[in-house]
C-alpha positions in Angstrom: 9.5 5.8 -9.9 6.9 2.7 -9.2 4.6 2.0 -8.0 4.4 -1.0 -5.7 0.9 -2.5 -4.1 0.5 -5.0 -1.5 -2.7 -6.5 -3.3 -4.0 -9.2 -1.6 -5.9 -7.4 0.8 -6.2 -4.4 -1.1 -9.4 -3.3 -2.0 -10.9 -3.2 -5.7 -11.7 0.4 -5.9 -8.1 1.0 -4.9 -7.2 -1.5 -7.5 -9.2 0.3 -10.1 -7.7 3.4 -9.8 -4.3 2.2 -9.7 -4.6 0.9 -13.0 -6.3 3.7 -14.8 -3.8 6.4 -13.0 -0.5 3.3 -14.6 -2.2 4.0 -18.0 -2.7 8.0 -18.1 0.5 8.5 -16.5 2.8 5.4 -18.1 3.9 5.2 -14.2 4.7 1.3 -13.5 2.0 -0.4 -10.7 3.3 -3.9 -9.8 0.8 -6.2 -7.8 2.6 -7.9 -5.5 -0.1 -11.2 -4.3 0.3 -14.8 -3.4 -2.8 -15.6 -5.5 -3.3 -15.2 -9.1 -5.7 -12.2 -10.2 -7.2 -11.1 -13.5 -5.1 -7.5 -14.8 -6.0 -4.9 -17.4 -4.0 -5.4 -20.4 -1.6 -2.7 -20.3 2.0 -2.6 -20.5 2.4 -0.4 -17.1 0.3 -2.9 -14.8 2.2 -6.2 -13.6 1.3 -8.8 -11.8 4.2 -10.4 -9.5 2.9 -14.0 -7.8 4.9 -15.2 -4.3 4.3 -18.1 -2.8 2.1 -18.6 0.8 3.0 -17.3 4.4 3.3 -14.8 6.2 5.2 -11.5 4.9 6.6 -13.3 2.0 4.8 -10.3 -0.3 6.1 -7.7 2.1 9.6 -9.1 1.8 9.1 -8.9 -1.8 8.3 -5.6 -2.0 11.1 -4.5 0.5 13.6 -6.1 -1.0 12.1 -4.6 -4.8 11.3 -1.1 -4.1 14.0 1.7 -4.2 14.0 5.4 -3.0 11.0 7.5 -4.5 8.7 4.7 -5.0 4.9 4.7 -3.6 4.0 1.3 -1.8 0.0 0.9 -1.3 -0.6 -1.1 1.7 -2.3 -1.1 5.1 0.1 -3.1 7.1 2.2 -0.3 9.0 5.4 -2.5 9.8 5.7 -2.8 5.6 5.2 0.6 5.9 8.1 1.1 8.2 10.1 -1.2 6.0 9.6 0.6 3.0 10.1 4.2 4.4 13.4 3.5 6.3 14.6 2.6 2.3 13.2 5.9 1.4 9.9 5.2 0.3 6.5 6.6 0.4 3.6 5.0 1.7 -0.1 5.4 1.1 -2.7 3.4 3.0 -6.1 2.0 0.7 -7.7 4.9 3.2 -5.7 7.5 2.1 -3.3 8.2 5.2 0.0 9.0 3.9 3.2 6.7 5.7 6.9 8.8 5.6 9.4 9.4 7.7 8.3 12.4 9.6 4.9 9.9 10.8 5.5 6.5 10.6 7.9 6.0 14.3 4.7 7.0 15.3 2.0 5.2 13.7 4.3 2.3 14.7 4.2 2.5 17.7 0.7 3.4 18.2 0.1 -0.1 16.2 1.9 -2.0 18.3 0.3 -0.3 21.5 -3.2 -1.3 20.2 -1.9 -4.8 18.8 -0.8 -5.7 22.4 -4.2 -4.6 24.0 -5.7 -7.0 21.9 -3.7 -9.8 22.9 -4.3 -8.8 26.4 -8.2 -9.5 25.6 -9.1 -5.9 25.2 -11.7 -5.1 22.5 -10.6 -2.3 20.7 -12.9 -2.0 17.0 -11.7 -2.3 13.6 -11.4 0.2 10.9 -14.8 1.3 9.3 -15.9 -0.1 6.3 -14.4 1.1 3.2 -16.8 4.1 1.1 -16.8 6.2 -1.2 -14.9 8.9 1.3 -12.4 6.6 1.9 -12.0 6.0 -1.9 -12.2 9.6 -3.0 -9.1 10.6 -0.1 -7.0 7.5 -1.3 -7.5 8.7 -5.0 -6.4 12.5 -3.8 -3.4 11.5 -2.1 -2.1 9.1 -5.0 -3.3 12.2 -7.4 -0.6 14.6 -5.7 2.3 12.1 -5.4 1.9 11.3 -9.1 1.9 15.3 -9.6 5.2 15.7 -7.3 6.9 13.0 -9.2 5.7 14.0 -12.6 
């Protein structure tokens, strides 16, 4: 099992306790980015570069990740991707993507993503705390304890 992260817009809390959860638990977190970023030295946290444009680090990850493996990200269609191969999904915010949610989710994304191109303000997410944080770090704390 691996864990995969879409990092460039992940945030740095999330980052942070991704890498100290790859080092107590020896489970492999791979940063998947099109911009270089400074890693903990450790032999469980890797660092994979792709070029520029759009959903070239999502394809990556798709076409890397296998069954059983947890992908960090908030974009749901990688989310979708990554569960129809038998993946888990966990948002930076701590909502959890699988099979039994994500048609769903979906859908309700793409609802609200064709309101606002219709001109309709809908909000974004509110800003990332320590609530947000603390939920992300209890999800990721019982998939590592299924898995272990």
């Amino acid at each position: 099992m691996k864990i995969w992260v879409d990092a460039d817009a992940c945030p740095k809390p999330v980052k942070e306790i991704l890498y100290r959860v790859a080092d107590r638990t020896e489970i492999s977190v791979t940063l998947v980015a099109n911009q270089g970023m400074r890693l903990p030295d450790s032999p469980f946290i890797h660092l994979t570069q792709v070029g520029h444009g759009a959903d070239i680090a999502d394809d990556e990850i798709v076409n890397r990740c296998e069954a059983g493996d947890l992908i960090i990200t908030a974009d749901i269609p990688l989310a979708a991707r990554v569960v129809e191969k038998g993946a888990l999904a966990l948002d930076p915010r701590g909502k959890v993507y699988d099979k039994n949610n994500i048609g769903q989710i979906l859908s309700m994304r793409n609802f609200m993503d064709e309101l606002r191109g219709s001109g309709v303000e809908t909000g974004g997410p509110n800003s990332f705390g320590q609530k947000e944080r603390m939920k992300f770090a209890n999800e990721l704390d019982k998939f590592v304890a299924q898995r272990g």
